[in-house]
C-alpha positions in Angstrom: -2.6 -24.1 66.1 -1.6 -23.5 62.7 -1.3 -26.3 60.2 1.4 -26.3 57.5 0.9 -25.2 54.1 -1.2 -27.9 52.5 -2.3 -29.6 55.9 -5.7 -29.5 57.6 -5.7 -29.9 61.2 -9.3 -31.5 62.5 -10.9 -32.5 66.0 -13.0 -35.5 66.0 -14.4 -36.2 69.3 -17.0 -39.5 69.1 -19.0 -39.5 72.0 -19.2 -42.4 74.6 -16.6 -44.5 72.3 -15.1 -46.7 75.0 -18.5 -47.5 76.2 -19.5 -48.5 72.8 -16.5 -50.5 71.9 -17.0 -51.9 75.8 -20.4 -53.2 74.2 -19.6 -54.3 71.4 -16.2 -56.4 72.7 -18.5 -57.6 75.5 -21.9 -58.5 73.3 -23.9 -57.2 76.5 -27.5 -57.2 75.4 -28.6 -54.3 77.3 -25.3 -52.0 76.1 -25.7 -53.3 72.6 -29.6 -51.8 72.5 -28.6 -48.8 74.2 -26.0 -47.6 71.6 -28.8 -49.2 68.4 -31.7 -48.0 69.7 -31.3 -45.9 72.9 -30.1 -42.3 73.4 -26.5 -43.6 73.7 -26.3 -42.9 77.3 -24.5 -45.7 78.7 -24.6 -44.4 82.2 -28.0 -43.7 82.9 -28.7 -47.3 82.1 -26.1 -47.7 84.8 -27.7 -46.3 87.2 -31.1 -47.3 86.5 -29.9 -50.9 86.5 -27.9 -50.5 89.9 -29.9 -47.6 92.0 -34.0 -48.5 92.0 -33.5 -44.2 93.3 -32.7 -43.2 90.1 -35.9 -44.6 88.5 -38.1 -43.0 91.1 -40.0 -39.2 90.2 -40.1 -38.9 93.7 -36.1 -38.8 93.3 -35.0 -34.5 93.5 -33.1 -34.0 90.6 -29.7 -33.4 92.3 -29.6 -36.9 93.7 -30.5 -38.3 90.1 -27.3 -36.4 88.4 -25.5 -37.8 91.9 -26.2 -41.3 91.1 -25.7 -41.0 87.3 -22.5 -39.7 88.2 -21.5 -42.5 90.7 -22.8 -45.3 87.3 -20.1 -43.1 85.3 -17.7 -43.6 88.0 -18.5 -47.3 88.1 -18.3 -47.9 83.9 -14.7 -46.0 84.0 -13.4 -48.0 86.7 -14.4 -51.0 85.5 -13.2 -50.4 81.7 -10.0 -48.9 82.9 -9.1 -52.0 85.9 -10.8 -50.0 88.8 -9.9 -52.0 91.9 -12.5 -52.1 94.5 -11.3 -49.6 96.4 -12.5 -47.1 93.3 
């Protein structure tokens, strides 16, 4: 891309933004923390709060990213009208 003479062209990419206005529009206690005091990442606190597996060291490693991507899955689809087929 090439921007006109006298025009910047710029990429801002926030990260997790519709989980953090999904917080913030819903007031839920444990999103709210996440994106004030937490690492920001909305969908590990997914999973920990939905699969007791994800919690456990036993867990291998490829099953945790598994289920953290299943809580990802689960926070689009209910942002973005999911039905419960998704």
């Amino acid at each position: 891309f090439c921007a006109p003479p006298g025009w910047t062209i710029f990429s801002i990419d926030y990260s997790n933004i519709e989980m953090r206005v999904a917080a913030n529009v819903s007031k839920e206690p444990a999103f709210i923390k996440e994106f004030l005091e937490g690492s920001g990442d909305f969908h590990t606190l997914t999973a920990t709060a939905l699969f007791p597996e994800f919690s456990d060291p036993t867990t291998p490693k490829a099953r945790t990213k598994e289920l953290r991507s299943l809580a990802k899955i689960i926070n689009f689809a209910l942002l973005y009208g999911g039905t419960a087929y998704t």
